[in-house]
C-alpha positions in Angstrom: -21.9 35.6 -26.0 -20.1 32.8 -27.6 -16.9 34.1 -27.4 -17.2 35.8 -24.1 -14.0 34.7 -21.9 -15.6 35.6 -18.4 -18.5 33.2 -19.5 -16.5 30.4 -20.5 -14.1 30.6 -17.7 -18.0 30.6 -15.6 -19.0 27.5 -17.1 -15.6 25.7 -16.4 -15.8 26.7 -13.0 -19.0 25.5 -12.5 -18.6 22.3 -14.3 -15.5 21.3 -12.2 -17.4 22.4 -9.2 -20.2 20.3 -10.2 -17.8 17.3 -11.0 -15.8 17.6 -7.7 -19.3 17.6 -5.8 -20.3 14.3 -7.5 -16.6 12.5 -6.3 -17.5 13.5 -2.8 -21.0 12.4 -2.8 -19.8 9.0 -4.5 -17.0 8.2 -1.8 -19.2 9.4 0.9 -21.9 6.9 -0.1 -19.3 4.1 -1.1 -17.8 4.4 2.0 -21.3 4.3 4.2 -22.2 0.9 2.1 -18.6 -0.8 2.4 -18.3 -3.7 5.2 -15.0 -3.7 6.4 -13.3 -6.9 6.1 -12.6 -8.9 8.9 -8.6 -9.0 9.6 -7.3 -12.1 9.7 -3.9 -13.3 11.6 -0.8 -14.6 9.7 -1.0 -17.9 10.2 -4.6 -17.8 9.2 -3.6 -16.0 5.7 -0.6 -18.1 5.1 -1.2 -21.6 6.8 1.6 -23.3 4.6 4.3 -20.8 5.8 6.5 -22.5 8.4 6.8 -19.8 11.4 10.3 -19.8 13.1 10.8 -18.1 16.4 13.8 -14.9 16.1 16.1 -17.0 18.3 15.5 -20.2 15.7 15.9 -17.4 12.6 19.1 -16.0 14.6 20.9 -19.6 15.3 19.7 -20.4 11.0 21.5 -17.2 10.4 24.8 -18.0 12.4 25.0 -21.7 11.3 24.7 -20.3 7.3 21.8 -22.6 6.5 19.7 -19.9 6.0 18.8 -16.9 3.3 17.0 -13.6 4.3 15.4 -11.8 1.5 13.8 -8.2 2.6 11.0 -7.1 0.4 10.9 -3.6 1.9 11.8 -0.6 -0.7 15.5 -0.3 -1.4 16.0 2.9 0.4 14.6 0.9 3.8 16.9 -1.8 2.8 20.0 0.2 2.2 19.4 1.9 5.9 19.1 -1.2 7.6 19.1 -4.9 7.3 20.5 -8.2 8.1 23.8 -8.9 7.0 24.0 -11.6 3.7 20.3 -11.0 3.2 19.1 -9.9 -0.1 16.6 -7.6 -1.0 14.0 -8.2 -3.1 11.8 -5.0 -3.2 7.9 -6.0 -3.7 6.2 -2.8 -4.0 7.4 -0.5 -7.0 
């Protein structure tokens, strides 16, 4: 019985079983418990962060007294963005 393949192979099967059933359980209750949090706007997240209008970031663009930097990946980057910005990719 000890070395008995089918068996083992049995008691694997049930174990993952048994472990996949107790993720599902846990998420579903963690889930049920969890308050979601309350959004909150830009300007409430950021208050220090000066907000510019896209006709005041176009005419900063145009006059040169202004830098861009796009955090979005490098492939997004390299399909689009403003011209002289740099990119400066924050998710890795």
């Amino acid at each position: 019985m000890k070395n008995n393949p089918i068996l083992q192979l049995l008691m694997i099967g049930i174990g993952i079983i048994i472990l996949f059933t107790a993720i599902l359980l846990g998420n579903q209750t963690r889930s049920q418990t969890s308050m979601p949090r309350p959004l909150l706007s830009e300007e409430e997240s950021f208050p220090e962060v000066t907000r510019v209008s896209l006709e005041e970031a176009l005419l900063a663009n145009n006059t040169g007294s202004t830098v861009f930097i796009d955090v979005r990946d490098r492939s997004a980057y390299e399909e689009t963005h403003i011209p002289g910005s740099f990119s400066f990719p924050l998710a890795n």
